[in-house]
N, C-alpha and C positions, 0 to 999 in steps of 0.2 A: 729512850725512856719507854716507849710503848713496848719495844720489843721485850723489854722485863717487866713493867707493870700489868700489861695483858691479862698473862700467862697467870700472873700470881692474883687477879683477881676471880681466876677461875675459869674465863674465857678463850678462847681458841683468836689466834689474829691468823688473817686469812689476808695474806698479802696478793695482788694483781700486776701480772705481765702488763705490764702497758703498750708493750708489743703487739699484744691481742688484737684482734679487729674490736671495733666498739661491741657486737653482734655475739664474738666471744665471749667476753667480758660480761655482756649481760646474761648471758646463760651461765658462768661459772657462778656469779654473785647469785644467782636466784636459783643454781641447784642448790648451792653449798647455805643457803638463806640465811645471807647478812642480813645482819638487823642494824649495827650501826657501822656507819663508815667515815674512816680519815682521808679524808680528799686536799689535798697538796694544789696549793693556788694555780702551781702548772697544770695540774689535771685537770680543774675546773669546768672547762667549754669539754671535756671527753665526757664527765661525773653527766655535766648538763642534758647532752645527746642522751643519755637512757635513764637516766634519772628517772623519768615521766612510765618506763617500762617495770621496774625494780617492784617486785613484791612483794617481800617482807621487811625490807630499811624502814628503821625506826624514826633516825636521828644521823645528823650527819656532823661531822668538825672540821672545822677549816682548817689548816696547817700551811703559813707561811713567812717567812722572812722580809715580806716584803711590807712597803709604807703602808698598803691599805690591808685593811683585819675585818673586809666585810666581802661578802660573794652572795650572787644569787645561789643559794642550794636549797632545795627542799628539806624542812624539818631539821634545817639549822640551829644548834643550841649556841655555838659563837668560835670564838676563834681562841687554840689552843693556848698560848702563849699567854694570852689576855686572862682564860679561866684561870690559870695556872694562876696568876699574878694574884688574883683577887682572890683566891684560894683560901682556907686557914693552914696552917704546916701541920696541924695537926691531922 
């Protein structure tokens, strides 16, 4: 879904090697200056470690499958599935 809705809202989606060292990672996201990001319940404790470093994140989504639909993130707006739901279709 994101990989086609992104795109067609105009915005660029700027996917992350998770392979990266954390140190990585925080310089890709802050040259390429993310503003929001889809952090995936497994990534969470990595999102966390630089979270606190990130300089232009606006807003962050939770993305997961699993029972709990809450995480510590910074400038969390909620959990994808859940927006989705409460949504209008329109």
């Amino acid at each position: 879904e994101c990989m086609f809705a992104i795109p067609m809202i105009g915005a660029v989606i700027h996917t992350i090697n998770v392979r990266l060292s954390p140190e990585q990672i925080l310089y890709t996201m802050n040259h390429a200056e993310d503003r929001f990001v889809l952090v995936n319940s497994e990534f969470v404790g990595l999102y966390q470690a630089i979270a606190g470093q990130l300089t232009t994140v606006d807003k962050t989504l939770l993305l997961t499958d699993g029972e709990s639909k809450i995480a510590e993130l910074p400038h969390l707006v909620g959990e994808y599935e859940t927006l989705l739901a409460a949504a209008s279709p329109q």
